[in-house]
N, C-alpha and C positions, 0 to 999 in steps of 0.2 A: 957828559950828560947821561943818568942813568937811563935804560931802554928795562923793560918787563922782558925775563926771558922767556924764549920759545918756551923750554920745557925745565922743570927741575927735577930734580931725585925724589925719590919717595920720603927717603929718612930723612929730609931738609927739613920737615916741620917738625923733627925735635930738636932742633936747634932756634933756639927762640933767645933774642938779646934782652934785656930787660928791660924797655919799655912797648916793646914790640905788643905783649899783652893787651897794653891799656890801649894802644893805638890801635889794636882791632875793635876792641868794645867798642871804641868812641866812632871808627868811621861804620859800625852796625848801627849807632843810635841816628849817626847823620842820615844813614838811609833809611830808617825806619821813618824819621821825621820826613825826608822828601817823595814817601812812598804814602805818608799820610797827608803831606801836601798835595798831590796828585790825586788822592781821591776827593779830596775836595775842592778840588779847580776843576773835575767831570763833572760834580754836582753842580759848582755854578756855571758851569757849561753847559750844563744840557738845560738847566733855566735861563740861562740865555736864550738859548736856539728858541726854547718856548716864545721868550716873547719875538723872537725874530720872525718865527712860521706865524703869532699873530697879529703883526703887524702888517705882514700880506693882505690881509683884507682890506686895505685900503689902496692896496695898487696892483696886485696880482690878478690872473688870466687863468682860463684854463682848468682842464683836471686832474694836474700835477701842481698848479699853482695856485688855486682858489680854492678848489672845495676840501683840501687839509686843516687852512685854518678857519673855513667856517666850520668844520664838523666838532673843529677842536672847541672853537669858540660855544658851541651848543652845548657842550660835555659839562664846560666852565660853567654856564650857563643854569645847568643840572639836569639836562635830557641825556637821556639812556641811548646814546647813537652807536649805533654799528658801524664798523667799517664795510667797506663794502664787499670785501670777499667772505665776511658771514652772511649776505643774503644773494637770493638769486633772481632781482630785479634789478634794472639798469639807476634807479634811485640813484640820485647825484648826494640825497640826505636822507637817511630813514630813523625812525628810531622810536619807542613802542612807550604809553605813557598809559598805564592800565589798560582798558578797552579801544583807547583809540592809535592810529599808528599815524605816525609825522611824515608823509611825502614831501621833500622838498627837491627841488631844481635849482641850481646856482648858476647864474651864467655874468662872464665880467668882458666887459666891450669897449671900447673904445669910443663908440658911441652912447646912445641911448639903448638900454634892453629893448629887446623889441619881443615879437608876441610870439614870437615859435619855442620860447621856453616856456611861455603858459601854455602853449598847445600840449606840448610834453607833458608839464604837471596835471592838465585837465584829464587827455588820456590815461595816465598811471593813477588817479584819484579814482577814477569813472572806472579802472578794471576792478580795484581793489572792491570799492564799494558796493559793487554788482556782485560780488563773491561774499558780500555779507559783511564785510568790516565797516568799524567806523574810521571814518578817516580826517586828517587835517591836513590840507593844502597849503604850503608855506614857497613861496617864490624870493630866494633871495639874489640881488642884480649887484653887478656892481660898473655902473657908465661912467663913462666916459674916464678909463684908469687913469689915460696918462696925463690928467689934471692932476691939481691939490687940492685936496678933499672941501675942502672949506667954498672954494671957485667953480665948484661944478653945476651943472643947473639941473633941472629935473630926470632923474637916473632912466625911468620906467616913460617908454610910446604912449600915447594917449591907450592903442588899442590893449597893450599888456593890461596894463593900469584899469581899462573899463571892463576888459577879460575876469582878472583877478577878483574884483569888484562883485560881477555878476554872479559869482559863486561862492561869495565871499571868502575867498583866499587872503592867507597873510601876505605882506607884501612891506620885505625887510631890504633897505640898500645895508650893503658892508658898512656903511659908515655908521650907522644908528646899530647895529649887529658890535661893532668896536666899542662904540659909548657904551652900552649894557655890557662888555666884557669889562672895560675898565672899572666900569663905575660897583661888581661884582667885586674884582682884583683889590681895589683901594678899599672894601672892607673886605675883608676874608673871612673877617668873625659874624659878620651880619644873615646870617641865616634866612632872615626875613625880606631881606632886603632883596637876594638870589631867587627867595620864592617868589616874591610879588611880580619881578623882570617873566620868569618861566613862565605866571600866570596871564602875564597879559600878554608875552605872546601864542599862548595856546589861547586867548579869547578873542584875541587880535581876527578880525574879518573886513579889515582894509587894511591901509599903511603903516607900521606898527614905527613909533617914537619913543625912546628911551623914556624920553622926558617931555612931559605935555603939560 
């Protein structure tokens, strides 16, 4: 069985058999082809991973696990969000829509949300606003993860919920935040369709539903 040698001579490559030629072309076009194959298995690989990180919002935790694909999901959406080491507030969501700016707090529990993230977003609303901005309070919860979305019962405490309410804050579960992603995704072309989702939730001042 042949082995590749260690080393060969220099002058070895003027010594060529005759079909030795064609069989270099040929295994440069193989790998030109498996080098163009590989760019396009990264491309549908990292649109994979896309809908992988947004399908998190139906079951993820956290601020490694939850507020990537809501922020993503917002962007989809067509709000102008920043990550967060472009600003220097603790914002779980920010993101600036002409004259008004989007505060939002994301928190995913196990239970039901409860009110200490609206305490959070009332605080960061009530700085911002006192400094002169206009501002939009947005709470998104995500209860009780480790159900299946469809079997869960009311995400938000009574006190969140009457919180949010009293200032009219928006007030989005991950799961209606999913339906307005898909329902964006399954037309790509509908332009209209992305503006109308954006505008009702910038008008949204209680619970906001994909579909009503």
């Amino acid at each position: 069985q042949w082995t590749q040698p260690l080393s060969k001579p220099d002058w070895i490559k003027d010594y060529r058999l005759p079909e030795e030629n064609s069989l270099v072309e040929e295994i440069n076009k193989v790998d030109e082809k498996l080098n163009e194959a590989t760019r396009e298995k990264e491309i549908v690989q990292k649109k994979t991973n896309e809908m992988e990180l947004l399908k998190g919002l139906l079951y993820e935790s956290g601020k490694y696990g939850l507020e990537p694909p809501v922020r993503n999901a917002f962007r989809i959406i067509g709000f102008n969000v920043s990550e967060p080491e472009e600003y220097d507030k603790p914002y779980d969501l920010f993101a600036r829509e002409g004259e008004t700016l989007i505060i939002g707090e994301i928190e995913g529990s196990k239970s039901q949300v409860d009110v200490d993230k609206y305490r959070q977003l009332l605080d960061y609303v009530d700085e911002a606003t006192l400094k002169g901005n206009k501002c939009k309070g947005i709470l998104i919860g995500s209860g009780y993860v480790d159900i299946e979305p469809s079997k869960r019962k009311e995400q938000f405490t009574e006190h969140a919920i009457r919180g949010c309410d009293s200032h009219k804050y928006c007030r989005i579960t991950t799961i209606e935040l999913y339906n307005a992603v898909k329902a964006v995704l399954s037309e790509p072309q509908n332009q209209e369709l992305k503006k109308l989702i954006k505008e009702k939730i910038l008008k949204c001042e209680s619970e906001f539903k994909c579909k009503d």
